[in-house]
N, C-alpha and C positions, 0 to 999 in steps of 0.2 A: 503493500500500500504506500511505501514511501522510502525515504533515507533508512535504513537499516537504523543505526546509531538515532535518529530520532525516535524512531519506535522505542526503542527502546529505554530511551530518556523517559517520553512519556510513559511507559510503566515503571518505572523507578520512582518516579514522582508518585503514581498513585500508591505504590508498595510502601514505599518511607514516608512520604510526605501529606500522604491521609490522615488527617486529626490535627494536622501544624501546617499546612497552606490551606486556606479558602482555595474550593472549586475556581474559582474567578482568577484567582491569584495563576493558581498551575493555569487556565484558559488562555491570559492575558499572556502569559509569558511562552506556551508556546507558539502563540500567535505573533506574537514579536518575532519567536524563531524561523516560523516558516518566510520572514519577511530577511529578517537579518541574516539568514545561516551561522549566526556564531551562536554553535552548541559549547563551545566551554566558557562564553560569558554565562549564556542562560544558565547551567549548571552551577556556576559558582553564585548566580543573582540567586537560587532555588536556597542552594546551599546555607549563603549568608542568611536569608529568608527563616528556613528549618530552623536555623542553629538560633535565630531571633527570639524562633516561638518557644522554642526548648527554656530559652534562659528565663522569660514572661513565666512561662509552667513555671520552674523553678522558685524562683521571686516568691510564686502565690501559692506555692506549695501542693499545684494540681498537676495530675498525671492528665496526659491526652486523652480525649476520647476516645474509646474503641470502636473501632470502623471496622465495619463485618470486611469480609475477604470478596463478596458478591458488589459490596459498595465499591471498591476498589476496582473491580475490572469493570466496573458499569465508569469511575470517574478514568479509567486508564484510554478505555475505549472512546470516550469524549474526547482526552486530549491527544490521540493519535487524530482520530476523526478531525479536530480544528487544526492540527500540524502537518497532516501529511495531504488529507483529502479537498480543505477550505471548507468549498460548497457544494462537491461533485460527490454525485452516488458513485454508491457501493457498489461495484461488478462482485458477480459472483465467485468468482476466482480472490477477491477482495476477501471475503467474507468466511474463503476459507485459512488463507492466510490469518486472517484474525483471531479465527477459533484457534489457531495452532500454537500463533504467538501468547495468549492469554491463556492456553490451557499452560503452556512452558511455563510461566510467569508467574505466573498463580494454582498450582499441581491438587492444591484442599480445594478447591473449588472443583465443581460434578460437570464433565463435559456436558451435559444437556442445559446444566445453567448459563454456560458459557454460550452454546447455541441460542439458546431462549435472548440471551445479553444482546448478540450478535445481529439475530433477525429482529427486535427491537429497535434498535440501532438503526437497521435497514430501514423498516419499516417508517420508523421516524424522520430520515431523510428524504424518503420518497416523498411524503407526505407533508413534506415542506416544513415540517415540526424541528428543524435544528435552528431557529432562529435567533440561536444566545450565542451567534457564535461572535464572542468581543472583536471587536478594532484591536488594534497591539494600538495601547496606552502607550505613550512615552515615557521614558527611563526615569530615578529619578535624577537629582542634581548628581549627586553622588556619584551614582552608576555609570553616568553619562561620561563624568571628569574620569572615573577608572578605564572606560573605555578610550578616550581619548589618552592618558595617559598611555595603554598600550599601544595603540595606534604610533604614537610621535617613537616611541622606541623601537617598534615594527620601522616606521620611517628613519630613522637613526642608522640601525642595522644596516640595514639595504645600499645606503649612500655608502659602506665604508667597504 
């Protein structure tokens, strides 16, 4: 369905970062990816992200939510679907791929729930129902200056 390595970002993100990214958060940002192609900004922006909410938990003395294994490839399948796909349907061949990669991904989870995920999915795009899929927000200050920093050293290198 897409870049290998972004698939696979995106279920990384749903596997770890279910319970510590908002849905919107992982959305936003691999939507910025399929725009930028830089998978090890987004990764370390995820990263930094994760490691934010952890220290918040900590502070308040609360453990993350538990996020069933079903939530997680129902949010993994979202952020491949807005990373790899945009706004274009699921070919069937798509769809098997999916199941393969999410059954790997996620092995507790019942291949029939994985299918059931899958033609939902389907279903919901045919039918015009995938309409949350965010704009890539802009970075923030921050992010921006980091990338730019590597950029000017990327630039640097090169001249010499």
């Amino acid at each position: 369905p897409g870049e290998p390595l972004y698939v696979l970002l995106c279920c990384w993100l749903a596997a770890i970062g279910a319970g510590l990214l908002k849905t919107e958060e992982i959305l936003e940002g691999v939507a910025r990816l399929r725009i930028s192609n830089d998978i090890e900004f987004e990764e370390e922006t995820f990263i930094a992200m994760m490691d934010e909410a952890r220290e918040r938990r900590a502070k308040q003395k609360g453990a993350p939510p538990v996020v069933p294994m079903e939530v997680r490839v129902e949010k993994a399948l979202d952020a491949i679907y807005v990373c790899c796909f945009g706004k274009d349907p699921i070919e069937e061949e798509d769809e098997r791929l999916l199941r393969t990669i999410l059954g790997s991904v996620f092995p507790s989870v019942q291949k029939q729930e994985i299918r059931r995920i899958v033609e939902d999915m389907v279903e919901k795009v045919e039918d015009g129902g995938m309409d949350y899929i965010p704009d890539a927000k802009p970075l923030s200050k921050e992010a921006v200056e980091i990338q730019m920093k590597d950029l000017n050293f990327l630039k640097q290198n090169s001249d010499t």
